[in-house]
Backbone bond lengths (Angstrom), bond angles and torsions (degrees), N, CA, C in turn:
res aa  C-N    CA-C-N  psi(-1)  N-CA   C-N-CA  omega(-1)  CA-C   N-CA-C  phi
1 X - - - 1.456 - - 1.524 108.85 -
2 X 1.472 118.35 125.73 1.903 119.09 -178.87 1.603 79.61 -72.21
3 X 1.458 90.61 -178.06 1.243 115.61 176.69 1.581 121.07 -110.68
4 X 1.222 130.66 134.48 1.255 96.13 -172.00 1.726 145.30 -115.42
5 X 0.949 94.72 -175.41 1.858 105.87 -152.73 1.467 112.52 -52.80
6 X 1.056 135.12 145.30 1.914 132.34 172.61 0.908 100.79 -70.84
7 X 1.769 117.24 131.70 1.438 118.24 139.71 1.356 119.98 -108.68
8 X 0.793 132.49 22.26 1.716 153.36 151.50 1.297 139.32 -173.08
9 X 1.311 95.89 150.44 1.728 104.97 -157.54 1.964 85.21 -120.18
10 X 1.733 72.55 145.44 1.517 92.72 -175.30 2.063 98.86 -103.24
11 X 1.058 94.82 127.78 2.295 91.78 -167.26 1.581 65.67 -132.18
12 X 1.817 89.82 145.26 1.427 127.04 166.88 1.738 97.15 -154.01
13 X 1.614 95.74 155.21 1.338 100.36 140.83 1.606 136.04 -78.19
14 X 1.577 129.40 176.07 1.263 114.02 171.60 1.506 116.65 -57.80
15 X 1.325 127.07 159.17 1.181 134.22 157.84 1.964 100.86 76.14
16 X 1.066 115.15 32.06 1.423 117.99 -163.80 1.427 116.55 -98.93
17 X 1.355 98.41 -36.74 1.795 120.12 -179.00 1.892 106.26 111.07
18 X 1.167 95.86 4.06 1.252 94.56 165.08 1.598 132.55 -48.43
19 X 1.397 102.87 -29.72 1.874 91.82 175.73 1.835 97.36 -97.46
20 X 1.154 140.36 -14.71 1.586 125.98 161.67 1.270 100.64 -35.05
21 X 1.446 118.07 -78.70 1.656 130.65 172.30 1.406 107.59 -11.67
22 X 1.181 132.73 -92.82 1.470 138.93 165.13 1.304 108.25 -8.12
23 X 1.393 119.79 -72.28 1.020 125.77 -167.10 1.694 110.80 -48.76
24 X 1.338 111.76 -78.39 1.326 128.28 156.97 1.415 130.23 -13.72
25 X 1.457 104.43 -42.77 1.761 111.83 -174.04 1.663 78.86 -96.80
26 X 1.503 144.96 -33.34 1.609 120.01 -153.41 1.476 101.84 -69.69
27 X 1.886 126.40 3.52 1.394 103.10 -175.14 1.324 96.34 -117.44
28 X 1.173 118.72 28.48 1.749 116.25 153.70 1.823 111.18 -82.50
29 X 1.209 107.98 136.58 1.301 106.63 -169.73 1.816 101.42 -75.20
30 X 1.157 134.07 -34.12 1.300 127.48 -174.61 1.667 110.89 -78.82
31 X 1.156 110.95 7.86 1.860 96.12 -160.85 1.674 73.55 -120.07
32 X 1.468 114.36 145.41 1.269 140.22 132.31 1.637 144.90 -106.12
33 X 1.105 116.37 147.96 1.354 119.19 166.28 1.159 141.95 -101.82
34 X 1.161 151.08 169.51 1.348 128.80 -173.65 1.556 99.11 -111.73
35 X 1.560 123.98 177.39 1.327 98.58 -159.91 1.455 104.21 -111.10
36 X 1.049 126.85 12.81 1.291 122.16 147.97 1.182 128.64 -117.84
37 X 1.789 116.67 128.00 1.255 135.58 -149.79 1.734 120.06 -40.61
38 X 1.400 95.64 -52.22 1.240 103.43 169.57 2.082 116.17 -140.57
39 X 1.570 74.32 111.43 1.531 86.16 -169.57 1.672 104.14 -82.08
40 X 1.155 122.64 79.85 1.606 107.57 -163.20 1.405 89.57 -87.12
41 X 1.471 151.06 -24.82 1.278 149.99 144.70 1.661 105.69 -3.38
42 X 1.027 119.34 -59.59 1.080 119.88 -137.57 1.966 115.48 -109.02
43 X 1.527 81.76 -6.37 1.622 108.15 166.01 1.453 122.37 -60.08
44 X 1.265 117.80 -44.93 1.728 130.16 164.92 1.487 108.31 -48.67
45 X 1.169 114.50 -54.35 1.705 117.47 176.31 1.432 118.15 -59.01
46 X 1.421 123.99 -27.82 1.228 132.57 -150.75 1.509 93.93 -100.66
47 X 1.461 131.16 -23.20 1.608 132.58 -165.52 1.467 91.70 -94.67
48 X 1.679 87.83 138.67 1.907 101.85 -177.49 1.775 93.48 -112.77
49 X 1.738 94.42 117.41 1.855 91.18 174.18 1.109 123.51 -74.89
């Protein structure tokens, strides 16, 4: 089974409440995260030119 693809990204600044969010959405059974907080690595791959 792939894993699957983002269709939205949650962007904050620091100190924003951005990881409550996380927290909050990780106990919906359909939404996932990846397991590191901020994969900015992986942002270049994800943009369609």
């Amino acid at each position: 089974m792939s894993s699957p693809k983002p269709n939205l990204f949650i962007v904050g600044a620091p100190k924003c409440g951005t990881t409550a969010w996380v927290h909050y959405l990780k106990s919906h059974p359909d939404i996932c995260f990846p397991d590191r907080k901020e994969p900015a690595s992986s942002v270049k791959q994800l943009v369609v030119p």
